[in-house]
N, C-alpha and C positions, 0 to 999 in steps of 0.2 A: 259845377265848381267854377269861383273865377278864372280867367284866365293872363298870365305872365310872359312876357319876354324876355329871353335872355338870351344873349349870344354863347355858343359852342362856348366858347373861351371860356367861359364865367360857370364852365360848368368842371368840376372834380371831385372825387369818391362816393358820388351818390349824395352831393349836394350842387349849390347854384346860386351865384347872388343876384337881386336885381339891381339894378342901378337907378340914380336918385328919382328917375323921374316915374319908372314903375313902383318904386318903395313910397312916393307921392300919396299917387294914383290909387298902393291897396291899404297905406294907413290914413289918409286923411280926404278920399272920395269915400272909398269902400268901407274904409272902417273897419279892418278886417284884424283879428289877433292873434297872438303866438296860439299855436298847435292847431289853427283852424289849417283845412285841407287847401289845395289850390293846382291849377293844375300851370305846367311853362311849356314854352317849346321854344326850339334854336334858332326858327326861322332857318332850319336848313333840312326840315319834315320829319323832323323828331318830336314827339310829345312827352310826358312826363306828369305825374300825378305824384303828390309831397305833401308834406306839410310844413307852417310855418314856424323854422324856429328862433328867429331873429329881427326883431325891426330896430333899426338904428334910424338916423337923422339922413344919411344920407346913402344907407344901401340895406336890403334884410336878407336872410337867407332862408334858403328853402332845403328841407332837410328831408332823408327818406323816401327820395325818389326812385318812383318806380315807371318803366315804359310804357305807354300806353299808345293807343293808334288815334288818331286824329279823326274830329268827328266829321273831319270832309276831306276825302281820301285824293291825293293828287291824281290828277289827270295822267293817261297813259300817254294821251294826247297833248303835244308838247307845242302849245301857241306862244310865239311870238306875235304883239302889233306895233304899227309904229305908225301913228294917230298924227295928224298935222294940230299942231300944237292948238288951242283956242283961249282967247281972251276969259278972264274970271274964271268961275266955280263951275264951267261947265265942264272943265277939263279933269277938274279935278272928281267930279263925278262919274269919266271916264274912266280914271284909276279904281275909284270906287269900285264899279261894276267886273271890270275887267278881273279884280283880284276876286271877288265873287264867281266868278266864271271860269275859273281855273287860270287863266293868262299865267305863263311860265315870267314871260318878261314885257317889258316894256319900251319902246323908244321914240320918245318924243323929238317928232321931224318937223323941219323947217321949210316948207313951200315958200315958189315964190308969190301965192297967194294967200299964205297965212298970215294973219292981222298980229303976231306978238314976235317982234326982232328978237335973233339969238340971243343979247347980249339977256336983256327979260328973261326967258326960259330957262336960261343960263341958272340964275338966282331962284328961281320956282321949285327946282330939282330938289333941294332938302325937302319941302314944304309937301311935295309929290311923294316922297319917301315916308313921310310921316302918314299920310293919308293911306299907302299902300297897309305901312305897318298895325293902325286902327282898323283897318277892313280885315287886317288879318287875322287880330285877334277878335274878329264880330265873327268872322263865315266859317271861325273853326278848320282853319287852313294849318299847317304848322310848317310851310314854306312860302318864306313870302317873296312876291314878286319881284322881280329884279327891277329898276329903273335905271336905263342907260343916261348918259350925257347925251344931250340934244345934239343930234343931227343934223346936217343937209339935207336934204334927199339927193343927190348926186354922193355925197358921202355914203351915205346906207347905202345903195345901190351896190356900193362897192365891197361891203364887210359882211353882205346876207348869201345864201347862197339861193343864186335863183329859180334853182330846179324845185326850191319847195318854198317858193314866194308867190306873194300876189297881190296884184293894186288893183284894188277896187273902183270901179269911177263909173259915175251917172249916163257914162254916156261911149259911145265906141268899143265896147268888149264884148265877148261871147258872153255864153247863158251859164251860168250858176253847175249845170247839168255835166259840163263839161270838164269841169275841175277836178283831177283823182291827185289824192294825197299818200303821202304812207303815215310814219310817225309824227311830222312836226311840219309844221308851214310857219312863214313869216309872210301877214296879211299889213298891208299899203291901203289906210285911208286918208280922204283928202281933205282939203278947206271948203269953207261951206259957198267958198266959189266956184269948185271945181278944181278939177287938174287944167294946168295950162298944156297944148298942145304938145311943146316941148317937152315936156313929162312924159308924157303917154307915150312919146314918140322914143323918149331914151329908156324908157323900162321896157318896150320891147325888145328893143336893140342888145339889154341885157340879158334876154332870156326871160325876163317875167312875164307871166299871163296876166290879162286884162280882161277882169269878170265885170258882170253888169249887171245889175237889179232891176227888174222892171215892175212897174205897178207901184211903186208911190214915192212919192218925196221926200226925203225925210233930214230932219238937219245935223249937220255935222257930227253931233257927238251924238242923236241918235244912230246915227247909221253905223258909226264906230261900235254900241254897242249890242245893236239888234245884230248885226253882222257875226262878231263874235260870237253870238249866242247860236245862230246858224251854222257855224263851224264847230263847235263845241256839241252841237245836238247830231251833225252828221257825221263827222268822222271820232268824236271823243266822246265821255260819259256822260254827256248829260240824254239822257232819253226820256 
């Protein structure tokens, strides 16, 4: 069945409206019509399976819903990243992936060797939202990832808790081997210059560990998302 979003709110007695840009989306891409089935979720890991009984102009409803389980089960494992921000689509491939890999949330941080000033990132954040929300309804998630407001990194330092953080960087950390987590971590990656000294040096100071990859090179938003995926394979569901 297709799939719909609608926010909690939009939902009452065993109905649900979509809003103009999903009622778009399944009468005039999809082409979809009254009584045909379809499935929504709240984006807060609820699913729902209906049918249609309303297309108007600018909202339809979904009628006779019943709960269903989501065809990609949340993680037990509860990842936060917070990715240095990167120029164009590569970032946004990052969101991509990230919401395919379970990531609980997001937090796009500001290095001081990241190539795109806050004021930029700033304005990206809808755009990042959208993209989270398209992955969501592709990977059969029925909670979709959170995107904070762009960071400092001296800021996040401050709002994460460090007992279950971690920056990752190319160079000066222990082995991978070393790392024990319980439920949830929040993982620090960096620009594809590196961490500046000064970084390395104030996330210690914080209590964050400093892990290190050895054996290949790999560029920024690769490593954002191979990473993740190493995290998600050792401590959470993906086996």
């Amino acid at each position: 069945m297709r799939r719909f979003y609608s926010p909690r709110s939009n939902f009452a007695g065993g109905s649900c409206r979509l809003d103009e840009d999903e009622t778009r989306h399944l009468r005039d891409v999809l082409r979809l019509e009254v009584e045909e089935r379809v499935s929504v979720f709240d984006g807060e890991g609820s699913e729902f399976a209906g049918k249609i009984a309303e297309i108007e102009k600018r909202f339809s409803r979904i009628d006779s819903l019943e709960e269903t389980a989501a065809s990609s089960p949340e993680s037990p494992f509860e990842i936060t990243i917070a990715p240095t921000v990167l120029n164009g689509e590569r970032y946004d491939l990052i969101i991509q992936k990230a919401v395919e890999l379970g990531v609980t949330k997001l937090i796009p941080l500001h290095t001081s060797r990241c190539d795109v000033k806050a004021k930029d990132a700033a304005r990206r954040v809808e755009r990042w939202r959208r993209i989270a929300l398209e992955a969501t309804k592709q990977s059969g998630r029925a909670k979709i990832m959170e995107i904070a407001e762009p960071q400092d990194f001296t800021d996040a330092l401050n709002i994460i808790d460090a007992e279950t953080s971690v920056l990752f960087s190319e160079r000066d950390g222990t082995d991978l081997a070393t790392l024990t987590v319980g439920k949830k971590i929040t993982a620090f990656y960096g620009p594809k210059g590196g961490w500046d000294d000064s970084e390395l040096e104030l996330a210690r100071s914080s209590g964050v560990s400093v892990i290190t990859l050895g054996g290949r090179v790999l560029r920024a938003e690769t490593a954002s998302i191979a990473i993740t995926a190493i995290l998600q394979h050792r401590f959470g569901d993906l086996k």
